[in-house]
C-alpha positions, 0 to 999 in steps of 0.5 A, a space after each residue: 528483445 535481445 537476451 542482453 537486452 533483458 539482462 541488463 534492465 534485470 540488473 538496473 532495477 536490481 541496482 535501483 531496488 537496492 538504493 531505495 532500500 538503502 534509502 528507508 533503511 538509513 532514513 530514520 523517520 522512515 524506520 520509524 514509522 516502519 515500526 511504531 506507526 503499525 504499534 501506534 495505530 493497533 494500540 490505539 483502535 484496539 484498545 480506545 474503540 474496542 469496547 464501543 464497536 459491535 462487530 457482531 460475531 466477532 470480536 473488534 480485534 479481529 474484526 480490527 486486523 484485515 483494516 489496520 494492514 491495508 491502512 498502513 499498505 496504503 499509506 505506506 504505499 504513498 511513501 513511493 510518491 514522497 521518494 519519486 517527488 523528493 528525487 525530482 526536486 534533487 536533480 535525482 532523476 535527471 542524472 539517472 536519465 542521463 546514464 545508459 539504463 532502463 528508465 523502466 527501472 527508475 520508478 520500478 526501483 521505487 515500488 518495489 523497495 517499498 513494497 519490501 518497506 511494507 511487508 516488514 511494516 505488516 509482519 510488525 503488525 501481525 506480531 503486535 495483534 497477536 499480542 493483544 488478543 487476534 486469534 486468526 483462523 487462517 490456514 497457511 493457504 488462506 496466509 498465502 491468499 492474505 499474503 498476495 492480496 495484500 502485495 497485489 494492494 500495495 502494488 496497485 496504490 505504489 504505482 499509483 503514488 508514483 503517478 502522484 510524485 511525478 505529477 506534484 514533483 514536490 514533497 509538499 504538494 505529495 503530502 496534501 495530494 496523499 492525505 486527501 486520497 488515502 484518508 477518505 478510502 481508509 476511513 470511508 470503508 469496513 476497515 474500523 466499522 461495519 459500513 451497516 451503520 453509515 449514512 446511506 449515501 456514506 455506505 453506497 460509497 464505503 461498500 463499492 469502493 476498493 479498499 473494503 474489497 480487499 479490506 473484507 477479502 482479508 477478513 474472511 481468510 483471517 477470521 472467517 467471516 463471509 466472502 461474498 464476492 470481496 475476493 473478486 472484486 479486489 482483484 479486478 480493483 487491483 489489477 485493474 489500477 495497475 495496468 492504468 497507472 503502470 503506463 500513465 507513470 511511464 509516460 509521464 517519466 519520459 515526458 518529464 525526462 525530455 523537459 
């Protein structure tokens, strides 16, 4: 590829990234959610199940923390499938189709402005746990390896929603689609209970499925407890889903654009 060539797909996505952002940041639900949802939710559980819940050595809201943040990273990450549905439905895509750029850039724009969307949300988060009793253990290398695991969560499930968005193509049917992916990985893992006390069949899921990975990887950097092979495991999932979804998205983007 000619270094021109790169330099302006470089300069596409950047002009998209910045449209998105200017999207979230005028949009004023979404703000909101970007600032109460991460309040609401640690509130809640801290303080509604906080004196019910044995999280054996450590205390609830530490236990708490890792679980709320990849909650919100994956719901967060679905507001990729709401902007790539409601372009859709605007007419929004066809007229960035029928420009000279990198139709690379177009869905790129869109995950990467929310994963900015859900940092902030985190850094919210991390501020209101500390305020309400989280004593985290984490050294700054052990953020750092929070901090990547974390983007490499959210990366995974925005290319994911944005396979989701081109595939429903409405903000109604994104929003049914999300919830019935979201919820059960969210709730049906460690992330508000130790999976010890599940079901059977109910714990054979919550202990093999992604998001407790990550959600127990998370755990151990903040609050030491044990690592076992959740590290591992999240980077594989991770990763894994992201080299699926990157093409299958791409994919479905051109095929859309030649309809």
């Amino acid at each position: 590829m000619e270094r021109s060539a790169v330099f302006w797909i470089v300069r596409d996505t950047y002009v998209l990234i910045v449209r998105s952002l200017r999207h979230i940041f005028k949009n004023l639900d979404q703000l909101m959610a970007l600032v109460i949802q991460p309040i609401m939710f640690m509130l809640l559980f801290r303080y509604v199940f906080g004196g019910a819940i044995n999280t054996g050595s450590t205390t609830y809201v530490n236990y708490l923390v890792a679980g709320i943040l990849i909650q919100m990273a994956a719901f967060g990450a679905m507001t990729t499938s709401l902007n790539v549905a409601a372009d859709l439905q605007r007419g929004i895509i066809d007229r960035l189709k029928s420009l000279p750029i990198a139709s690379s850039a177009v869905m790129t724009g869109h995950v990467v402005a929310d994963l900015v969307r859900n940092v902030l949300s985190s850094i919210i988060l991390i501020a209101i746990s500390l305020l309400v009793g989280f004593s985290p253990t984490a050294s700054i290398q052990d953020w750092l390896l929070i901090t990547a695991i974390l983007l490499l969560f959210t990366l995974a499930f925005s290319w994911l929603a944005a396979i989701i968005g081109l595939l429903a193509r409405t903000v109604e049917a994104v929003q049914w689609i999300s919830f019935v992916l979201v919820f059960p990985l969210t709730f049906a893992s460690s992330a508000f209970v130790p999976t010890k006390g599940m079901p059977e069949v109910l714990r054979i899921f919550a202990e093999n499925q992604p998001v407790t990975h990550v959600i127990e990887a998370m755990r151990s950097l903040m609050v030491g407890t044990p690592m076992n092979d959740h590290a591992l495991l999240s980077a594989i999932w991770c990763i894994g889903i992201t080299v699926i979804c990157v093409p299958i998205a791409s994919y479905l983007f051109r095929k859309h654009s030649t309809k």
